[in-house]
Gaussian input, Z-matrix of N, CA and C with variables (Angstrom, degrees):
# hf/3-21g

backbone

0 1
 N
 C     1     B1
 C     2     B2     1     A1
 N     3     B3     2     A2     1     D1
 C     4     B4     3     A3     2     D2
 C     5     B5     4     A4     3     D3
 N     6     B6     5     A5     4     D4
 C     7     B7     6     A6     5     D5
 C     8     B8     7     A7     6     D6
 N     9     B9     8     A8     7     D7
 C    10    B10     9     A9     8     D8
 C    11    B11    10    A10     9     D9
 N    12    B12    11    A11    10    D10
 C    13    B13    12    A12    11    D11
 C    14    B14    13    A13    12    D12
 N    15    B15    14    A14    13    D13
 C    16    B16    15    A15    14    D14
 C    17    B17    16    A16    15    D15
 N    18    B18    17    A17    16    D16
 C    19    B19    18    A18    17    D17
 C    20    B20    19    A19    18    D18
 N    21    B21    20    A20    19    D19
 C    22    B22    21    A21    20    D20
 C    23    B23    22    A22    21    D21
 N    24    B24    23    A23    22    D22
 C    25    B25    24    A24    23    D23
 C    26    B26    25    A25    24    D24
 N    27    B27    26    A26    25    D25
 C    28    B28    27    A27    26    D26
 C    29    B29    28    A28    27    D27
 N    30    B30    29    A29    28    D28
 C    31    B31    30    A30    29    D29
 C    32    B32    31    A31    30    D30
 N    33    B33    32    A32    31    D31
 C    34    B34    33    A33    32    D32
 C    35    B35    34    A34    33    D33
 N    36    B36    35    A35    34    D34
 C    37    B37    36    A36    35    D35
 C    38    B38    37    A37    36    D36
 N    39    B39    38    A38    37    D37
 C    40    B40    39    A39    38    D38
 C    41    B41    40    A40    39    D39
 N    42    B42    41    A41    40    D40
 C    43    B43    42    A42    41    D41
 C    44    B44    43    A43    42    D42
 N    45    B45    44    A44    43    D43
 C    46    B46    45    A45    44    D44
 C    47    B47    46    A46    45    D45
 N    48    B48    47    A47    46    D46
 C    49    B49    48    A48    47    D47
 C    50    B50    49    A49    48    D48
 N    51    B51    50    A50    49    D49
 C    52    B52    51    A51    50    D50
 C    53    B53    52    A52    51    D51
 N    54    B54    53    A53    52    D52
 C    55    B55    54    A54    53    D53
 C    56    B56    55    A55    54    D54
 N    57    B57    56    A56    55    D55
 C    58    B58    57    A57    56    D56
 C    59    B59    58    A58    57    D57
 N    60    B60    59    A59    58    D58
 C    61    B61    60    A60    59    D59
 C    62    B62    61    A61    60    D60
 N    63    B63    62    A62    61    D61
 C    64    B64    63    A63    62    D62
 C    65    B65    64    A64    63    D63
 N    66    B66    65    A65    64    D64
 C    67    B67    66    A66    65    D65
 C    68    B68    67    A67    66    D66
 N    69    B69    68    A68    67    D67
 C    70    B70    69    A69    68    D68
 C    71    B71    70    A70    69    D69
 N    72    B72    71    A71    70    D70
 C    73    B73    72    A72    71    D71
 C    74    B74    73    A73    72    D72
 N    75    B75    74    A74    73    D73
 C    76    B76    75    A75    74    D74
 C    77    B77    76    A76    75    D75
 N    78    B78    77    A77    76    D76
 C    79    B79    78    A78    77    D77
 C    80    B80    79    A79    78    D78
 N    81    B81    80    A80    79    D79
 C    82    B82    81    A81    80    D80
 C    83    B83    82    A82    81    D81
 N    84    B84    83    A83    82    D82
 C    85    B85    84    A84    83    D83
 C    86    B86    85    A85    84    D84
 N    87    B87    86    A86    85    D85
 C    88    B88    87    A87    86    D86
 C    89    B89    88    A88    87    D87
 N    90    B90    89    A89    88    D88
 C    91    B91    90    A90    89    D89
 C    92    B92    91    A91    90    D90
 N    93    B93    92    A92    91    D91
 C    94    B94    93    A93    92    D92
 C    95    B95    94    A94    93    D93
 N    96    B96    95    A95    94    D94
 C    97    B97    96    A96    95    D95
 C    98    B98    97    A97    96    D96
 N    99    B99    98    A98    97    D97
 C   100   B100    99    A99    98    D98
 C   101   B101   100   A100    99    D99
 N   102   B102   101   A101   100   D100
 C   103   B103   102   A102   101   D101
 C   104   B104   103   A103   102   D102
 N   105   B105   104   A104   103   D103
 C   106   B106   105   A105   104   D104
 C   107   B107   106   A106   105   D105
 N   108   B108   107   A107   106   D106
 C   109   B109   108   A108   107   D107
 C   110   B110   109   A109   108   D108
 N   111   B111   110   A110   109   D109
 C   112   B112   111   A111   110   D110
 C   113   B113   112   A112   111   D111
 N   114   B114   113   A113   112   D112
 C   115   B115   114   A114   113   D113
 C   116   B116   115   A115   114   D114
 N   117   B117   116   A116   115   D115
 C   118   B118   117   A117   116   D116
 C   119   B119   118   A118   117   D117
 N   120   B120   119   A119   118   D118
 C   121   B121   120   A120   119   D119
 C   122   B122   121   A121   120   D120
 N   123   B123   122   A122   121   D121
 C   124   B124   123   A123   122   D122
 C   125   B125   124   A124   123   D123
 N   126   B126   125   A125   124   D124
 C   127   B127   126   A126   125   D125
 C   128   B128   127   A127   126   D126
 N   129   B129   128   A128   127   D127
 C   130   B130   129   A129   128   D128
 C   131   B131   130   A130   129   D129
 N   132   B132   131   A131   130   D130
 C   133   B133   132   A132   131   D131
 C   134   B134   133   A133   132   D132
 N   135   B135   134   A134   133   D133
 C   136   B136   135   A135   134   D134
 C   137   B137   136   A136   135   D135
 N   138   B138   137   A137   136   D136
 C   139   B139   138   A138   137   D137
 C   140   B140   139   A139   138   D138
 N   141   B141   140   A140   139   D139
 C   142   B142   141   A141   140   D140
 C   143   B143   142   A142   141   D141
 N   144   B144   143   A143   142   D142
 C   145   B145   144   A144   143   D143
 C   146   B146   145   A145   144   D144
 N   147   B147   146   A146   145   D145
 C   148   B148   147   A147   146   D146
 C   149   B149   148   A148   147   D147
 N   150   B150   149   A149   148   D148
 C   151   B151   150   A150   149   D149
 C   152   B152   151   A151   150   D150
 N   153   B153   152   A152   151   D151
 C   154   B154   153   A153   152   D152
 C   155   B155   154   A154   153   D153
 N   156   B156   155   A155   154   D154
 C   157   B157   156   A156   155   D155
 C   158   B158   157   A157   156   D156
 N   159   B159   158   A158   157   D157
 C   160   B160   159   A159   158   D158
 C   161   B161   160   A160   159   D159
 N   162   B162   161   A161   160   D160
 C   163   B163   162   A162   161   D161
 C   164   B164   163   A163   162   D162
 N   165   B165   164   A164   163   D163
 C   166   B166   165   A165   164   D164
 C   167   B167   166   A166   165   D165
 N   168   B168   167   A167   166   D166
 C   169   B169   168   A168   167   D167
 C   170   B170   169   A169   168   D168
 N   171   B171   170   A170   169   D169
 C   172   B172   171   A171   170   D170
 C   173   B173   172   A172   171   D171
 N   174   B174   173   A173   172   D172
 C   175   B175   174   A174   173   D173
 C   176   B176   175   A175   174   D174
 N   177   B177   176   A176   175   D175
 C   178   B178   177   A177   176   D176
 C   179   B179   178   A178   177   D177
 N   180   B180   179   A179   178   D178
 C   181   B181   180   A180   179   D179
 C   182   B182   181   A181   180   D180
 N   183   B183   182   A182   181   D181
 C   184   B184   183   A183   182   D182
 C   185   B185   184   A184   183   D183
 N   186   B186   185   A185   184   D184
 C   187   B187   186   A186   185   D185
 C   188   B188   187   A187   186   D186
 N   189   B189   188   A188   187   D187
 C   190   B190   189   A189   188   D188
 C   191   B191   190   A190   189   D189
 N   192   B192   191   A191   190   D190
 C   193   B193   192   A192   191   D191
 C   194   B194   193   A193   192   D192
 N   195   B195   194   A194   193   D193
 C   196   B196   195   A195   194   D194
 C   197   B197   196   A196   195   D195
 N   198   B198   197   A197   196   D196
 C   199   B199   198   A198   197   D197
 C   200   B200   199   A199   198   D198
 N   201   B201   200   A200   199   D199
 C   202   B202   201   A201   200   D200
 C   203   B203   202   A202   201   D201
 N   204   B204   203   A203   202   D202
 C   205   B205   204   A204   203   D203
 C   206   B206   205   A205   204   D204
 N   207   B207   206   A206   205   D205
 C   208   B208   207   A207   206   D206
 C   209   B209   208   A208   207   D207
 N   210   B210   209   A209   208   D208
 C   211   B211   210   A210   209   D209
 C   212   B212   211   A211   210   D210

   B1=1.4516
   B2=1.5317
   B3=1.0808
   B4=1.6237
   B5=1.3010
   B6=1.2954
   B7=1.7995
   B8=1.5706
   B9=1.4075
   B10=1.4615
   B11=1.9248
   B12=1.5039
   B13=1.1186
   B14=1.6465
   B15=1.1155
   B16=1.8977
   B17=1.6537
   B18=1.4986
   B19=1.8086
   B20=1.1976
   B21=1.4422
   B22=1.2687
   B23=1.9999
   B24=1.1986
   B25=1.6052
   B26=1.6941
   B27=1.0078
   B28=1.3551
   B29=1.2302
   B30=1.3291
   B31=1.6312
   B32=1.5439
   B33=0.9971
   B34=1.6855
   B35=1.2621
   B36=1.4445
   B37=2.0739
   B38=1.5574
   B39=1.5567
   B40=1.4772
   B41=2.1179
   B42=0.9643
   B43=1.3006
   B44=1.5132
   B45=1.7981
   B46=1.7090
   B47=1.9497
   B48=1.3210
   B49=1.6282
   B50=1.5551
   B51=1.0567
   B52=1.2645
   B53=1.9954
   B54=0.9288
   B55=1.2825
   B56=1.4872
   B57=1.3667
   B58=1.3635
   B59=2.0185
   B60=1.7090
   B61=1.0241
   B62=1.8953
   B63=1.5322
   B64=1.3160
   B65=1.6824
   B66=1.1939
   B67=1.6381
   B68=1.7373
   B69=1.6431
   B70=1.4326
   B71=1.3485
   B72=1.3315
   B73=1.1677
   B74=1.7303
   B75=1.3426
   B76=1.4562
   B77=1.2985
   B78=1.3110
   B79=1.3038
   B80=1.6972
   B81=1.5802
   B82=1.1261
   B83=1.8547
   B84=1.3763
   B85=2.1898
   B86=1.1080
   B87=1.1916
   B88=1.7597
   B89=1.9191
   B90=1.8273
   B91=1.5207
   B92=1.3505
   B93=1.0224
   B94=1.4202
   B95=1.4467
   B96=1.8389
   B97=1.7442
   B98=1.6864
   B99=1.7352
   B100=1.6239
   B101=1.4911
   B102=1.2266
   B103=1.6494
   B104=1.7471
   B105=0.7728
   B106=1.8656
   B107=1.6161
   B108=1.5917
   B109=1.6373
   B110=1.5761
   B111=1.2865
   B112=1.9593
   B113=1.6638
   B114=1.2906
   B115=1.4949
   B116=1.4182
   B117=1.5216
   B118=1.3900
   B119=2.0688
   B120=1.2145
   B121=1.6267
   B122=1.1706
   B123=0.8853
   B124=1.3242
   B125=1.6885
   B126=1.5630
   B127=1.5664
   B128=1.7882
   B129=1.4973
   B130=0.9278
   B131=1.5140
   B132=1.7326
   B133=1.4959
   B134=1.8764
   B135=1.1743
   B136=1.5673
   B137=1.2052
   B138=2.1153
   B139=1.1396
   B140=1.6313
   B141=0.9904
   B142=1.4242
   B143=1.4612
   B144=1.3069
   B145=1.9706
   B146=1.9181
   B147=1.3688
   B148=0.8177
   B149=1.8917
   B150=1.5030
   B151=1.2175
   B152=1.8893
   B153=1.5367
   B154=1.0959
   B155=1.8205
   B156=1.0172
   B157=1.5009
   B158=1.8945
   B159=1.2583
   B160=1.5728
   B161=1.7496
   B162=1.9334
   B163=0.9951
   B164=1.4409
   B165=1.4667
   B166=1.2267
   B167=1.7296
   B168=1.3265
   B169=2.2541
   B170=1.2696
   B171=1.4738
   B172=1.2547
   B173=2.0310
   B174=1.2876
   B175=1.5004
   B176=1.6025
   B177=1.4183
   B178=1.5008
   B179=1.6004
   B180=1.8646
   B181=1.3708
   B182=1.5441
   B183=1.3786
   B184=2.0695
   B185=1.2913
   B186=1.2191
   B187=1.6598
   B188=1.3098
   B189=1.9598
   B190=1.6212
   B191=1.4094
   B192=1.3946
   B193=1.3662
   B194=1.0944
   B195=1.1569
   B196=1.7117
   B197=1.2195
   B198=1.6533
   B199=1.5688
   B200=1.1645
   B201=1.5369
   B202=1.2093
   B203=1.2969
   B204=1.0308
   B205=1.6266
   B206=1.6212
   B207=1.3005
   B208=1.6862
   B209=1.5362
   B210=1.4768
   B211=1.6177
   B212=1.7189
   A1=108.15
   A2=105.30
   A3=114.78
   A4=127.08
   A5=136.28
   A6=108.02
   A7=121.74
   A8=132.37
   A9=163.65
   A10=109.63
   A11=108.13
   A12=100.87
   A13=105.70
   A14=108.63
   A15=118.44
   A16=84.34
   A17=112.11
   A18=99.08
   A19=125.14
   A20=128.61
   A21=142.04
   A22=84.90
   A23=98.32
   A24=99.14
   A25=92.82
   A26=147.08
   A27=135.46
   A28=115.70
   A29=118.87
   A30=129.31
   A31=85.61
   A32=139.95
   A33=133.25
   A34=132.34
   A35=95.38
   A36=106.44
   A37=123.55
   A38=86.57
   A39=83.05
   A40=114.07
   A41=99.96
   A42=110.61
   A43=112.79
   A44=94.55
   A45=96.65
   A46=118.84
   A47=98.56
   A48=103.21
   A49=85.58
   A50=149.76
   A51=150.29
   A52=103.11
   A53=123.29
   A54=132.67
   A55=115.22
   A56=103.70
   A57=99.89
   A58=99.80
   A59=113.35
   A60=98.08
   A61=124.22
   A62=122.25
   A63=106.02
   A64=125.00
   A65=80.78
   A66=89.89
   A67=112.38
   A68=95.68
   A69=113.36
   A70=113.07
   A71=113.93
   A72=129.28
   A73=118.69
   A74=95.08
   A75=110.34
   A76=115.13
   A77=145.37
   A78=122.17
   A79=112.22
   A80=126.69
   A81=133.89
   A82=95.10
   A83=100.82
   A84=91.44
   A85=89.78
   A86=137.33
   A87=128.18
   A88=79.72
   A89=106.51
   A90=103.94
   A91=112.28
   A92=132.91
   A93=140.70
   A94=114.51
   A95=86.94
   A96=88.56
   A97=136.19
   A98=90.25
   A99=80.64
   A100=115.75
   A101=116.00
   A102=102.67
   A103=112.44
   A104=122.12
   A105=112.04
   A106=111.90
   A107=103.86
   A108=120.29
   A109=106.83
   A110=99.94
   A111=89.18
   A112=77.79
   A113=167.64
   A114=147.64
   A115=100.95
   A116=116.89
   A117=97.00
   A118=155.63
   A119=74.70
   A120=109.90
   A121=115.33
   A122=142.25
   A123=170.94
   A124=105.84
   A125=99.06
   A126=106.49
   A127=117.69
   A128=100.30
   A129=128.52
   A130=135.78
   A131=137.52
   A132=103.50
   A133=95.32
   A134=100.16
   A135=100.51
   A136=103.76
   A137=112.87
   A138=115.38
   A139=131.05
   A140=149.94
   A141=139.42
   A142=114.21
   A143=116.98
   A144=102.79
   A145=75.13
   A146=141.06
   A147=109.28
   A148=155.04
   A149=92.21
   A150=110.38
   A151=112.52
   A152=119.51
   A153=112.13
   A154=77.08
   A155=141.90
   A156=135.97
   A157=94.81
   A158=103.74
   A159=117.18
   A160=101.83
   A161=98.83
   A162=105.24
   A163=147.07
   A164=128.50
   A165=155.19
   A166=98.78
   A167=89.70
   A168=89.65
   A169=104.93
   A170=141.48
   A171=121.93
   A172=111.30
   A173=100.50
   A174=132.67
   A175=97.59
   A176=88.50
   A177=96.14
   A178=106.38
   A179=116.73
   A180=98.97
   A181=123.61
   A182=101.17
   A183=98.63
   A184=107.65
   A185=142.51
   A186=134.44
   A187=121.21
   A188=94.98
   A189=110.51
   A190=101.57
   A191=139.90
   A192=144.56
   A193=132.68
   A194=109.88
   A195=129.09
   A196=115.96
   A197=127.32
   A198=122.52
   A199=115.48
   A200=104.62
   A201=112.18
   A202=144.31
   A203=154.37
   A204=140.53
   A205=102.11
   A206=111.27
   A207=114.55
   A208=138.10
   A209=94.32
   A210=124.26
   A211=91.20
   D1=111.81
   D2=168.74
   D3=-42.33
   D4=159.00
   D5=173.23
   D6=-104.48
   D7=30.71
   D8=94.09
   D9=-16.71
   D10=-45.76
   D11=-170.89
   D12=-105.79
   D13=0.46
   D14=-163.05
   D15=-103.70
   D16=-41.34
   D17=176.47
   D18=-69.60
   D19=-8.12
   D20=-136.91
   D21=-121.52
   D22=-55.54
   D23=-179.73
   D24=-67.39
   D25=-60.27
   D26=-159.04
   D27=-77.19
   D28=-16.48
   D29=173.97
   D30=-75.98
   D31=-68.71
   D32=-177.96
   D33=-33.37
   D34=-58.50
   D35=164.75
   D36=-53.04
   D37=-43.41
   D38=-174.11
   D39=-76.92
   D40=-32.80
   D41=175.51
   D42=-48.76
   D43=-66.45
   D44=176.62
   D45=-57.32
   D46=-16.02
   D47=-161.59
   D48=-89.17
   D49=-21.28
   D50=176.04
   D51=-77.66
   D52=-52.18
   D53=-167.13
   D54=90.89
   D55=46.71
   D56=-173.04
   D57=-122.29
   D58=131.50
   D59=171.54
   D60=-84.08
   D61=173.62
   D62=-177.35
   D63=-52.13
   D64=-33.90
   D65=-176.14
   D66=-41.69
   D67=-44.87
   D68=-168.43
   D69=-75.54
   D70=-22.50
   D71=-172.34
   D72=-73.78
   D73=-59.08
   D74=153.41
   D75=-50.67
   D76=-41.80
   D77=-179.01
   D78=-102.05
   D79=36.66
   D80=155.17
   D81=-103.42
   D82=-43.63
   D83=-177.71
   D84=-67.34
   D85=-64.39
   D86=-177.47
   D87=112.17
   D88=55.91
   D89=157.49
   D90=-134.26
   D91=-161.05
   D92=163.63
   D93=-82.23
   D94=131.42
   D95=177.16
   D96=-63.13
   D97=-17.25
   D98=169.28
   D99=-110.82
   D100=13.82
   D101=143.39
   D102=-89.62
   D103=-3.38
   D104=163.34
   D105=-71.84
   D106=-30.90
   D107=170.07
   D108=-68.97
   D109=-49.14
   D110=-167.07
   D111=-82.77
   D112=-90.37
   D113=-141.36
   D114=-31.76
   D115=-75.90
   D116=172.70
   D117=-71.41
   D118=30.89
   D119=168.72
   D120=-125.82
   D121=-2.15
   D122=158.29
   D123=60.16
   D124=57.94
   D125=171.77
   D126=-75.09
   D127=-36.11
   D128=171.24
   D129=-90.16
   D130=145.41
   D131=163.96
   D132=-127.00
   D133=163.72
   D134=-166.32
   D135=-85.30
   D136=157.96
   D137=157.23
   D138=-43.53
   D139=-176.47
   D140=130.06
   D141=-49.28
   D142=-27.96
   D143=-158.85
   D144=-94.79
   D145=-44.59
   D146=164.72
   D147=-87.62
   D148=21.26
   D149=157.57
   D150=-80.36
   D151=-30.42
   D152=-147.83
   D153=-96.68
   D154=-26.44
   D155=-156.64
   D156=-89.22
   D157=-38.71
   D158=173.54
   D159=-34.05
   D160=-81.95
   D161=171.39
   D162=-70.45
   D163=23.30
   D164=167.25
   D165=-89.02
   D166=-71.79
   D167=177.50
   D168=-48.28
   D169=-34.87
   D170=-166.11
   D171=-102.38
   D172=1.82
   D173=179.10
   D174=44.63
   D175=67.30
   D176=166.10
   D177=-130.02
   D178=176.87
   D179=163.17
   D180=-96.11
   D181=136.44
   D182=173.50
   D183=-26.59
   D184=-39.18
   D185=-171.01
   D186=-68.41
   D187=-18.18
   D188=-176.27
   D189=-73.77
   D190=-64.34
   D191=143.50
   D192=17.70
   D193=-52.64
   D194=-177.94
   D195=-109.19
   D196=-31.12
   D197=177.43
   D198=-65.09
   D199=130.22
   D200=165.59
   D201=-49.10
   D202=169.24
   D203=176.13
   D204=-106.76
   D205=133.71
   D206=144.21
   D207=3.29
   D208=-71.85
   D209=178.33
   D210=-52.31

């Protein structure tokens, strides 16, 4: 798994594990809801300022985002 596709799965978990939909999500980063859709499709890969605003709305750390898992 690439890490395009490791952000894309962890941008997801964490989102759903929050209970927040994209829509909502996007308007805590203060982006558009369908680039939170193409991030998690991974059409797209994020800036840093919007990796770090990503992970502020979901009050996690940016490193959480991108680390890989174990499995």
């Amino acid at each position: 798994m690439d890490i395009r596709e490791t952000f894309a799965r962890n941008l997801r978990l964490a989102r759903q594990e929050k209970g927040l939909s994209q829509e909502e999500l996007a308007h805590l980063a203060d982006i558009d809801r369908t680039y939170v859709s193409s991030l998690e499709r991974c059409v797209y890969s994020p800036s840093i300022e919007v990796l770090d605003r990503l992970a502020k709305a979901l009050n996690v750390e940016a490193a959480d985002l991108i680390k890989r898992s174990d499995k």
